[in-house]
N, C-alpha and C positions, 0 to 999 in steps of 0.2 A: 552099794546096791545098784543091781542096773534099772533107769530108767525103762518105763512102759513105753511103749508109741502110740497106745490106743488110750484114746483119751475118759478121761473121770467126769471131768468137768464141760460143759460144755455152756458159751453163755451168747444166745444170736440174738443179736438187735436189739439190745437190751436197754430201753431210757426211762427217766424217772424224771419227774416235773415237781416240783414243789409251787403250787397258789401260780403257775403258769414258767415258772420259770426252772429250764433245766439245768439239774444236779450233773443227770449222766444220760450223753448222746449218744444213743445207737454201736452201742458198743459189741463187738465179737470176738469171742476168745477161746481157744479151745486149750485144756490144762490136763497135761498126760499123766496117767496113774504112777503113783509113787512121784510126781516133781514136787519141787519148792519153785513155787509161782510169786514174782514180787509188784504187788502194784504201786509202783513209785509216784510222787507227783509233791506238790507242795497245798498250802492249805487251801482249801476250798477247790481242787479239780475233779473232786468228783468220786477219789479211792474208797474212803469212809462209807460214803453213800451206796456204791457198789460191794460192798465187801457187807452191810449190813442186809441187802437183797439177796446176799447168796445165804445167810443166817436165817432171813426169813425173816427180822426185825421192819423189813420196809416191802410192800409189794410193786414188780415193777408195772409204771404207767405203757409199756409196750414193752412184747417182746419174751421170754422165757429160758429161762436155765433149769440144764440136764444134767442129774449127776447118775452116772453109770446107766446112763438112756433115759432114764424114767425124768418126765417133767414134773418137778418140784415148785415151779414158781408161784401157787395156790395152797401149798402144802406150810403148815403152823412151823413155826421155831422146833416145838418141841416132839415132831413126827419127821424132821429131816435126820438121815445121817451125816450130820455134821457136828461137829463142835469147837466152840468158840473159845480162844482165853484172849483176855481181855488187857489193855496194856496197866491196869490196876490191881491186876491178877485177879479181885475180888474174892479170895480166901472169907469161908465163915471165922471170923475171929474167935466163937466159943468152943471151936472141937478144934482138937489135937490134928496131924500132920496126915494120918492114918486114916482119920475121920473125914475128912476134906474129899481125900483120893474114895472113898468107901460111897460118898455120899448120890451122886450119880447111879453107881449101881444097887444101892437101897431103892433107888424113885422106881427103878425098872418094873414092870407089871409082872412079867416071866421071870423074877430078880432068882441070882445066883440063892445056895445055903448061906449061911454062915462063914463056914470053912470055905467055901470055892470064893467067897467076897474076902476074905480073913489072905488066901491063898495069889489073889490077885492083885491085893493090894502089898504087898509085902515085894509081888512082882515086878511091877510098879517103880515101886520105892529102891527095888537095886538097881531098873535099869536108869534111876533119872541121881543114884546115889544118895540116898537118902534115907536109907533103911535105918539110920541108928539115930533119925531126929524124928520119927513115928509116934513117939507119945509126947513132941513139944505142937506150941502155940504157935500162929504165924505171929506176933508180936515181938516170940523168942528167935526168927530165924532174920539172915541179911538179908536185903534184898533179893540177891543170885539163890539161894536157897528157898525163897517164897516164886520166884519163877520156877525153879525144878517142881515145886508141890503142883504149882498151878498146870503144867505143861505136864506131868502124870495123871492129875485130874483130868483133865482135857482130852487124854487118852484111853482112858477107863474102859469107856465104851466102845471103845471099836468105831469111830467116826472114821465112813469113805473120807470124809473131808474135814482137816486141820484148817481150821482158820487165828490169824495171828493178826490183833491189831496193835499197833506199835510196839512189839515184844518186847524193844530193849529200853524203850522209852523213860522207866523209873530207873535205869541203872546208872551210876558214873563213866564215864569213859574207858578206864581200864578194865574194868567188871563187864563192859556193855563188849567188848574187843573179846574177849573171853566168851562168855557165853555164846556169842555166835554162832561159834566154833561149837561146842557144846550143845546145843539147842540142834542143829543141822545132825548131830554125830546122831543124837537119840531119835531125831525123826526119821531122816535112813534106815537104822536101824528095826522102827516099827514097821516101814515100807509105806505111810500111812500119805495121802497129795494132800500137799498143804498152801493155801493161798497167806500171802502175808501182804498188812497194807505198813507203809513207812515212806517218810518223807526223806529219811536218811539214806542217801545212794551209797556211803559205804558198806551198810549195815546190809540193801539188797543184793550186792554186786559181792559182798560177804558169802551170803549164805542163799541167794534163791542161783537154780536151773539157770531160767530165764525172767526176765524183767519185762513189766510194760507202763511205760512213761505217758502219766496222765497229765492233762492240761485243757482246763475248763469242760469238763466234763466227756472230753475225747479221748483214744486212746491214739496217743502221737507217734510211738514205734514199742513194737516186741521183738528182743533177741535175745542172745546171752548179753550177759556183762560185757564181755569181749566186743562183741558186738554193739551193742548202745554204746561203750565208748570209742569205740575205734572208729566205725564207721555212722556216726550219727545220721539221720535222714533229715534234720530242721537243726534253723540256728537254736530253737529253745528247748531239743534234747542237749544239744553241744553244751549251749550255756547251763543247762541244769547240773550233768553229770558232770564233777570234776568241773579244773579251771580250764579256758579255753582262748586264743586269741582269733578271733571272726576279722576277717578283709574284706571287705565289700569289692571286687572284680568284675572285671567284662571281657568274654573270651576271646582272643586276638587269634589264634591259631586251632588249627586241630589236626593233627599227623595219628601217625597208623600206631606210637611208640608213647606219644606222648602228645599233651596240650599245654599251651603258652594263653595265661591270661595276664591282663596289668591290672596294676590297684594305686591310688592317689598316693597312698601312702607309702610306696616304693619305688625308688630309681630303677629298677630292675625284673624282670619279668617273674610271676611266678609258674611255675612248671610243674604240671602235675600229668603222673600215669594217663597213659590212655582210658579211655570209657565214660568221656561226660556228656552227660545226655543231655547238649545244648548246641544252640548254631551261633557261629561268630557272630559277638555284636551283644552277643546274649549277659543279663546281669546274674551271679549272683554271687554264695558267699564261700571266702576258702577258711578254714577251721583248720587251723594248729595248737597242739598240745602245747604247754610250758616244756613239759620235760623233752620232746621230741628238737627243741632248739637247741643249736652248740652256740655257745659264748666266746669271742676271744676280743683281744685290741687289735688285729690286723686283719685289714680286709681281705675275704676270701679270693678263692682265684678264679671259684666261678662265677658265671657268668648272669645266672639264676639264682631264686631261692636266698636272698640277703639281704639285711636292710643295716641301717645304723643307726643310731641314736645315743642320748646319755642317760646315763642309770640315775635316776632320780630319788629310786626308793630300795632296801632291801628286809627282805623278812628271814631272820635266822631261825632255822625252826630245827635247828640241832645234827639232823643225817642230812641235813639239803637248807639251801637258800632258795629265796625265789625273790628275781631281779626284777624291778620294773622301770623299764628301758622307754626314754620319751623319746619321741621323733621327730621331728622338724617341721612335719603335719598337725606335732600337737596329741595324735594315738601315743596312747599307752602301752606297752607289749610286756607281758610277762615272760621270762625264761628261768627254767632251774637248774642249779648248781649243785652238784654233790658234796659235801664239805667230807672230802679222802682223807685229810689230816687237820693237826693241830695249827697249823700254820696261819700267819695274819692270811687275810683276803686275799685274793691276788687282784681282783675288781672291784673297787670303792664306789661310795658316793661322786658323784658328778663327773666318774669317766667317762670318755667316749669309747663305744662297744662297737663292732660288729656282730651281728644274730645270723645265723645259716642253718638250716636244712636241706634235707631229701626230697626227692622228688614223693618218696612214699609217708613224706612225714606230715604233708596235707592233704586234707580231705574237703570235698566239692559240697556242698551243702546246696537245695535249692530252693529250700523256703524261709 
Protein backbone atom coordinates (compact mmCIF):
# COMPACT_ATOMS: atom_id res chain seq x y z
CA UNK A 1 0.00 0.00 0.00
CA UNK A 2 1.23 3.48 -0.73
CA UNK A 3 2.42 5.67 1.98
CA UNK A 4 0.49 9.16 2.94
CA UNK A 5 2.65 12.24 3.02
CA UNK A 6 0.09 14.16 5.06
CA UNK A 7 0.48 13.35 8.33
CA UNK A 8 -1.90 11.42 11.23
CA UNK A 9 0.13 12.03 13.96
CA UNK A 10 1.56 14.91 14.91
CA UNK A 11 3.60 15.25 18.32
CA UNK A 12 5.39 19.13 19.06
CA UNK A 13 7.28 19.67 22.28
CA UNK A 14 6.15 17.08 23.88
CA UNK A 15 7.89 16.46 27.63
CA UNK A 16 6.74 14.71 30.59
CA UNK A 17 8.34 15.07 34.23
CA UNK A 18 7.97 12.56 36.80
CA UNK A 19 8.36 14.16 40.90
CA UNK A 20 10.88 16.70 38.78
CA UNK A 21 12.54 14.57 36.74
CA UNK A 22 12.38 13.98 32.99
CA UNK A 23 10.95 10.89 31.28
CA UNK A 24 10.59 12.65 27.71
CA UNK A 25 12.34 15.89 26.46
CA UNK A 26 10.69 18.09 24.08
CA UNK A 27 10.26 15.75 21.74
CA UNK A 28 8.77 16.32 17.72
CA UNK A 29 7.58 14.01 15.51
CA UNK A 30 5.41 14.06 12.76
CA UNK A 31 3.92 10.30 11.66
CA UNK A 32 2.29 10.12 8.00
CA UNK A 33 -0.99 8.36 7.50
CA UNK A 34 -0.81 4.71 6.76
CA UNK A 35 3.20 4.47 8.16
CA UNK A 36 4.64 1.96 10.71
CA UNK A 37 6.38 4.41 13.08
CA UNK A 38 9.29 2.62 15.42
CA UNK A 39 10.45 4.23 18.50
CA UNK A 40 13.42 2.47 19.28
CA UNK A 41 15.69 2.95 22.32
CA UNK A 42 16.76 0.73 25.33
CA UNK A 43 15.28 0.81 28.82
CA UNK A 44 14.42 3.65 30.56
CA UNK A 45 14.79 6.41 27.28
CA UNK A 46 11.81 7.54 27.43
CA UNK A 47 9.63 5.21 24.40
CA UNK A 48 7.16 3.61 27.06
CA UNK A 49 6.46 6.90 28.49
CA UNK A 50 5.84 8.43 25.14
CA UNK A 51 3.92 5.99 23.52
CA UNK A 52 1.63 5.72 26.85
CA UNK A 53 0.85 9.80 26.21
CA UNK A 54 -0.18 9.14 22.78
CA UNK A 55 -2.78 6.20 24.58
CA UNK A 56 -3.79 8.79 26.79
CA UNK A 57 -2.59 6.58 30.02
CA UNK A 58 -0.14 9.58 30.91
CA UNK A 59 -0.95 13.51 30.39
CA UNK A 60 1.97 15.41 28.85
CA UNK A 61 3.70 18.04 31.51
CA UNK A 62 4.26 20.48 28.24
CA UNK A 63 3.45 20.45 24.82
CA UNK A 64 0.52 18.48 22.74
CA UNK A 65 -0.25 15.68 20.17
CA UNK A 66 -2.67 15.90 17.03
CA UNK A 67 -4.09 13.13 15.55
CA UNK A 68 -5.74 13.94 12.19
CA UNK A 69 -5.43 17.79 13.41
CA UNK A 70 -7.67 17.61 16.18
CA UNK A 71 -5.58 18.10 19.74
CA UNK A 72 -6.17 15.16 21.78
CA UNK A 73 -3.52 15.69 24.58
CA UNK A 74 -6.69 16.35 27.40
CA UNK A 75 -8.78 13.95 25.59
CA UNK A 76 -9.60 10.33 28.13
CA UNK A 77 -8.01 6.86 26.88
CA UNK A 78 -11.28 5.78 25.96
CA UNK A 79 -12.62 9.05 23.74
CA UNK A 80 -9.18 8.94 21.53
CA UNK A 81 -9.06 7.04 18.14
CA UNK A 82 -6.65 5.09 18.95
CA UNK A 83 -5.93 1.60 20.16
CA UNK A 84 -3.49 -0.14 21.94
CA UNK A 85 -2.36 -4.07 22.09
CA UNK A 86 -0.30 -4.61 24.60
CA UNK A 87 3.12 -6.68 24.53
CA UNK A 88 0.84 -9.27 27.05
CA UNK A 89 -1.75 -9.20 24.59
CA UNK A 90 -4.06 -9.18 27.54
CA UNK A 91 -6.81 -11.49 25.91
CA UNK A 92 -10.10 -12.00 28.31
CA UNK A 93 -9.26 -15.52 29.26
CA UNK A 94 -13.09 -16.63 29.82
CA UNK A 95 -14.60 -15.89 26.08
CA UNK A 96 -13.70 -17.69 23.08
CA UNK A 97 -11.43 -16.22 20.09
CA UNK A 98 -14.69 -14.49 18.49
CA UNK A 99 -15.56 -13.03 21.86
CA UNK A 100 -12.35 -11.15 22.45
CA UNK A 101 -12.40 -9.60 18.73
CA UNK A 102 -16.53 -8.87 19.50
CA UNK A 103 -15.89 -7.33 22.83
CA UNK A 104 -14.72 -3.59 21.83
CA UNK A 105 -17.63 -3.33 19.54
CA UNK A 106 -20.33 -4.45 22.18
CA UNK A 107 -18.81 -1.38 24.68
CA UNK A 108 -19.66 1.00 21.54
CA UNK A 109 -22.62 3.38 22.47
CA UNK A 110 -23.88 3.64 18.58
CA UNK A 111 -22.79 -0.47 18.73
CA UNK A 112 -23.27 -2.43 15.36
CA UNK A 113 -26.60 -5.33 15.43
CA UNK A 114 -25.84 -8.55 16.15
CA UNK A 115 -25.22 -9.71 12.56
CA UNK A 116 -23.00 -6.46 11.47
CA UNK A 117 -20.80 -7.54 15.04
CA UNK A 118 -21.23 -11.47 14.09
CA UNK A 119 -20.35 -10.13 10.21
CA UNK A 120 -17.13 -8.08 11.41
CA UNK A 121 -15.79 -10.29 13.42
CA UNK A 122 -15.66 -13.23 11.24
CA UNK A 123 -13.92 -10.34 8.93
CA UNK A 124 -11.42 -9.94 11.29
CA UNK A 125 -10.75 -13.40 11.82
CA UNK A 126 -9.90 -14.11 7.97
CA UNK A 127 -7.87 -11.24 7.54
CA UNK A 128 -5.57 -12.03 10.67
CA UNK A 129 -6.24 -16.05 9.84
CA UNK A 130 -7.92 -17.18 12.30
CA UNK A 131 -11.48 -17.97 11.34
CA UNK A 132 -11.37 -21.66 12.28
CA UNK A 133 -10.02 -21.08 16.12
CA UNK A 134 -13.37 -18.73 16.71
CA UNK A 135 -14.93 -20.81 19.38
CA UNK A 136 -11.32 -21.73 21.23
CA UNK A 137 -9.83 -20.11 24.39
CA UNK A 138 -6.67 -17.95 24.39
CA UNK A 139 -5.21 -20.72 26.74
CA UNK A 140 -5.94 -23.13 23.84
CA UNK A 141 -3.99 -21.10 21.14
CA UNK A 142 0.33 -20.47 20.68
CA UNK A 143 1.59 -17.63 21.41
CA UNK A 144 1.72 -16.34 17.32
CA UNK A 145 -2.08 -17.19 17.45
CA UNK A 146 -2.92 -15.18 20.75
CA UNK A 147 -1.00 -12.19 18.95
CA UNK A 148 -3.28 -12.47 15.59
CA UNK A 149 -6.50 -12.46 18.08
CA UNK A 150 -5.10 -9.51 19.94
CA UNK A 151 -3.90 -7.49 16.86
CA UNK A 152 -7.76 -8.18 15.31
CA UNK A 153 -8.96 -6.88 18.52
CA UNK A 154 -6.98 -3.98 18.28
CA UNK A 155 -8.51 -3.33 15.02
CA UNK A 156 -12.16 -3.73 15.42
CA UNK A 157 -12.76 -0.42 15.87
CA UNK A 158 -11.39 1.56 13.22
CA UNK A 159 -8.50 3.23 15.33
CA UNK A 160 -6.71 6.45 13.23
CA UNK A 161 -3.98 4.93 15.28
CA UNK A 162 -2.32 1.46 15.97
CA UNK A 163 -0.18 1.50 18.78
CA UNK A 164 2.16 -1.63 19.54
CA UNK A 165 4.14 -2.11 22.61
CA UNK A 166 6.75 -4.67 22.47
CA UNK A 167 4.64 -6.77 19.98
CA UNK A 168 7.08 -9.54 19.57
CA UNK A 169 8.14 -9.41 22.95
CA UNK A 170 6.37 -12.98 24.26
CA UNK A 171 7.42 -14.71 21.27
CA UNK A 172 10.65 -17.06 20.69
CA UNK A 173 12.92 -16.16 18.05
CA UNK A 174 11.78 -18.01 15.17
CA UNK A 175 8.07 -17.18 15.85
CA UNK A 176 9.18 -13.54 16.67
CA UNK A 177 11.10 -13.52 12.77
CA UNK A 178 7.82 -14.64 11.40
CA UNK A 179 5.42 -12.82 12.62
CA UNK A 180 6.97 -9.55 11.63
CA UNK A 181 6.52 -10.20 8.52
CA UNK A 182 3.07 -11.09 9.26
CA UNK A 183 2.00 -8.41 11.49
CA UNK A 184 3.36 -5.63 8.77
CA UNK A 185 1.43 -7.75 5.87
CA UNK A 186 -2.10 -7.19 7.84
CA UNK A 187 -1.40 -3.66 8.94
CA UNK A 188 -0.82 -2.52 5.11
CA UNK A 189 -3.41 -4.21 4.44
CA UNK A 190 -5.82 -2.26 6.87
CA UNK A 191 -4.13 0.99 5.78
CA UNK A 192 -4.43 1.64 9.51
CA UNK A 193 -0.68 4.41 11.15
CA UNK A 194 0.69 2.60 13.48
CA UNK A 195 3.38 3.62 16.27
CA UNK A 196 5.38 0.73 17.56
CA UNK A 197 7.68 0.98 20.79
CA UNK A 198 10.67 -1.92 20.93
CA UNK A 199 14.00 -2.04 22.28
CA UNK A 200 14.79 -4.66 19.54
CA UNK A 201 16.48 -2.93 16.34
CA UNK A 202 16.00 -5.88 14.25
CA UNK A 203 12.40 -6.21 14.88
CA UNK A 204 12.10 -2.10 14.04
CA UNK A 205 14.37 -2.04 11.07
CA UNK A 206 11.94 -5.27 10.29
CA UNK A 207 8.82 -3.89 9.97
CA UNK A 208 8.64 0.03 10.74
CA UNK A 209 8.65 2.94 7.58
CA UNK A 210 10.84 4.94 9.55
CA UNK A 211 12.53 4.63 13.08
CA UNK A 212 13.38 7.18 15.75
CA UNK A 213 16.17 6.31 18.16
CA UNK A 214 15.48 7.32 21.75
CA UNK A 215 18.05 8.05 24.51
CA UNK A 216 17.29 9.50 27.81
CA UNK A 217 14.33 10.96 27.00
CA UNK A 218 15.39 12.70 23.55
CA UNK A 219 14.92 11.85 20.30
CA UNK A 220 18.53 11.16 18.83
CA UNK A 221 17.77 10.70 14.86
CA UNK A 222 14.67 9.61 12.62
CA UNK A 223 15.04 7.85 9.26
CA UNK A 224 14.47 4.84 7.56
CA UNK A 225 16.32 1.83 8.67
CA UNK A 226 18.64 2.41 5.65
CA UNK A 227 19.26 5.25 7.10
CA UNK A 228 19.81 4.98 11.00
CA UNK A 229 22.16 2.34 9.97
CA UNK A 230 24.07 3.53 7.20
CA UNK A 231 24.48 6.92 8.01
CA UNK A 232 24.19 7.28 11.66
CA UNK A 233 24.25 11.01 13.20
CA UNK A 234 26.01 9.97 17.04
CA UNK A 235 28.30 7.55 18.19
CA UNK A 236 25.24 6.11 20.39
CA UNK A 237 22.89 5.59 17.36
CA UNK A 238 26.03 3.76 15.71
CA UNK A 239 26.59 1.82 18.72
CA UNK A 240 22.87 0.98 19.41
CA UNK A 241 21.97 -0.28 15.90
CA UNK A 242 23.87 -3.35 14.83
CA UNK A 243 27.60 -3.85 15.71
CA UNK A 244 29.93 -1.03 14.94
CA UNK A 245 33.84 -0.25 15.03
CA UNK A 246 34.05 3.93 16.29
CA UNK A 247 37.97 5.55 15.77
CA UNK A 248 38.29 8.46 17.39
CA UNK A 249 40.25 10.95 14.54
CA UNK A 250 41.40 14.36 13.80
CA UNK A 251 40.99 15.88 10.39
CA UNK A 252 44.41 16.27 8.49
CA UNK A 253 43.11 17.27 5.06
CA UNK A 254 40.07 18.42 3.15
CA UNK A 255 39.97 18.29 -0.78
CA UNK A 256 37.15 18.83 -3.21
CA UNK A 257 36.88 14.60 -3.74
CA UNK A 258 37.74 13.50 -0.71
CA UNK A 259 39.16 13.97 3.20
CA UNK A 260 42.22 12.46 4.85
CA UNK A 261 42.00 12.10 8.73
CA UNK A 262 44.42 9.95 11.24
CA UNK A 263 43.57 7.86 14.32
CA UNK A 264 46.17 6.48 17.00
CA UNK A 265 45.08 3.41 16.30
CA UNK A 266 46.39 3.28 12.66
CA UNK A 267 49.55 3.48 10.65
CA UNK A 268 47.77 4.96 7.88
CA UNK A 269 45.37 7.52 7.12
CA UNK A 270 41.68 7.09 6.93
CA UNK A 271 39.97 8.52 3.76
CA UNK A 272 36.66 9.36 3.57
CA UNK A 273 34.21 10.91 0.73
CA UNK A 274 33.91 14.51 0.56
CA UNK A 275 31.23 16.63 2.76
CA UNK A 276 32.63 16.79 6.53
CA UNK A 277 31.43 19.26 8.17
CA UNK A 278 34.58 20.15 10.18
CA UNK A 279 38.03 22.23 9.90
CA UNK A 280 41.26 20.66 10.06
CA UNK A 281 42.56 19.89 13.46
CA UNK A 282 38.84 19.19 14.15
CA UNK A 283 38.18 15.85 16.58
CA UNK A 284 35.81 13.44 15.94
CA UNK A 285 34.43 9.78 15.25
CA UNK A 286 34.71 7.48 12.09
CA UNK A 287 32.12 4.39 12.41
CA UNK A 288 32.67 1.38 10.33
CA UNK A 289 30.45 -1.63 9.74
CA UNK A 290 31.94 -5.23 10.63
CA UNK A 291 30.64 -6.41 7.51
CA UNK A 292 31.86 -3.41 5.30
CA UNK A 293 35.71 -4.83 6.24
CA UNK A 294 37.64 -7.27 3.84
CA UNK A 295 39.96 -9.73 5.61
CA UNK A 296 43.06 -11.19 4.08
CA UNK A 297 46.99 -12.15 5.30
CA UNK A 298 48.56 -9.82 2.85
CA UNK A 299 48.98 -6.28 3.13
CA UNK A 300 46.83 -4.17 0.89
CA UNK A 301 48.32 -1.95 -1.80
CA UNK A 302 46.71 0.95 -0.72
CA UNK A 303 47.72 3.40 0.54
CA UNK A 304 44.54 4.29 2.86
CA UNK A 305 41.84 2.72 4.72
CA UNK A 306 43.98 -0.55 6.54
CA UNK A 307 45.18 -1.48 9.59
CA UNK A 308 46.54 -4.93 10.94
CA UNK A 309 46.30 -6.73 13.89
CA UNK A 310 45.88 -10.58 15.28
CA UNK A 311 42.62 -12.22 15.54
CA UNK A 312 42.26 -13.00 19.07
CA UNK A 313 38.71 -14.10 19.19
CA UNK A 314 36.01 -15.80 16.57
CA UNK A 315 32.25 -16.26 16.78
CA UNK A 316 30.85 -18.90 14.16
CA UNK A 317 27.44 -18.05 13.79
CA UNK A 318 26.77 -20.55 10.90
CA UNK A 319 26.21 -18.05 7.33
CA UNK A 320 29.14 -15.72 8.76
CA UNK A 321 31.93 -15.45 11.44
CA UNK A 322 32.82 -12.40 13.07
CA UNK A 323 36.57 -11.85 13.75
CA UNK A 324 37.76 -9.87 16.51
CA UNK A 325 41.16 -8.54 15.43
CA UNK A 326 43.50 -6.77 18.35
CA UNK A 327 45.85 -4.06 17.44
CA UNK A 328 48.99 -3.08 18.64
CA UNK A 329 47.09 -0.02 20.38
CA UNK A 330 45.44 -2.61 22.31
CA UNK A 331 41.55 -1.59 20.20
CA UNK A 332 39.61 -4.35 19.40
CA UNK A 333 38.09 -4.30 15.68
CA UNK A 334 35.36 -6.50 14.60
CA UNK A 335 35.16 -7.94 10.88
CA UNK A 336 32.76 -10.54 9.10
CA UNK A 337 33.35 -13.33 7.28
CA UNK A 338 31.05 -15.33 5.11
CA UNK A 339 31.52 -18.90 5.81
CA UNK A 340 30.87 -19.82 1.25
CA UNK A 341 31.77 -23.45 2.17
CA UNK A 342 32.46 -26.25 4.14
CA UNK A 343 35.99 -25.93 4.39
CA UNK A 344 38.41 -25.67 7.52
CA UNK A 345 39.06 -21.52 8.27
CA UNK A 346 41.34 -20.11 6.09
CA UNK A 347 41.95 -17.37 9.29
CA UNK A 348 42.50 -18.93 12.78
CA UNK A 349 43.12 -17.93 16.14
CA UNK A 350 46.20 -15.84 16.65
CA UNK A 351 46.80 -14.93 12.89
CA UNK A 352 48.17 -11.91 11.75
CA UNK A 353 45.39 -10.08 9.46
CA UNK A 354 45.14 -7.26 7.49
CA UNK A 355 41.41 -5.32 7.53
CA UNK A 356 40.75 -2.87 4.47
CA UNK A 357 38.03 -0.82 3.30
CA UNK A 358 36.34 1.85 1.02
CA UNK A 359 36.45 5.06 1.10
CA UNK A 360 32.44 4.76 1.13
CA UNK A 361 32.57 2.16 3.84
CA UNK A 362 33.14 4.86 6.74
CA UNK A 363 31.06 7.18 8.13
CA UNK A 364 31.95 10.60 9.96
CA UNK A 365 29.95 10.69 13.11
CA UNK A 366 30.25 14.10 15.30
CA UNK A 367 28.91 13.52 18.52
Amino acid sequence: MTKSSQPMLEIRQVSKQFSGVSAVKDVNLSINKGEIFALLGGSGCGKTTLLRMLAGFETPSAGAIFIDGEDISEVPPHRRPVNMMFQSYALFPHMTVAQNVAFGLQQEKNRLSKPEIASKVAQLLGLVRMQDFASRRPEQLSGGQRQRVALARSLAKKPKVLLLDEPMGALDKKLRSQMQLEVVDIIEAVGVTCVMVTHDQEEAMTMADRISVMHEGEIMQVGTPNEIYEFPNSRHTAEFIGSVNIFDATVTQLEKDYSLLTCVDLNVPIQVEAGINAPIGASLGVAIRPEKITMSRQQPDQLVNWLMGVVEDIAYLGGHSVYYVKLTSGKRVMAIGTNNDRHEQKVTWKDTVYLHWSNTGAVVIYQ
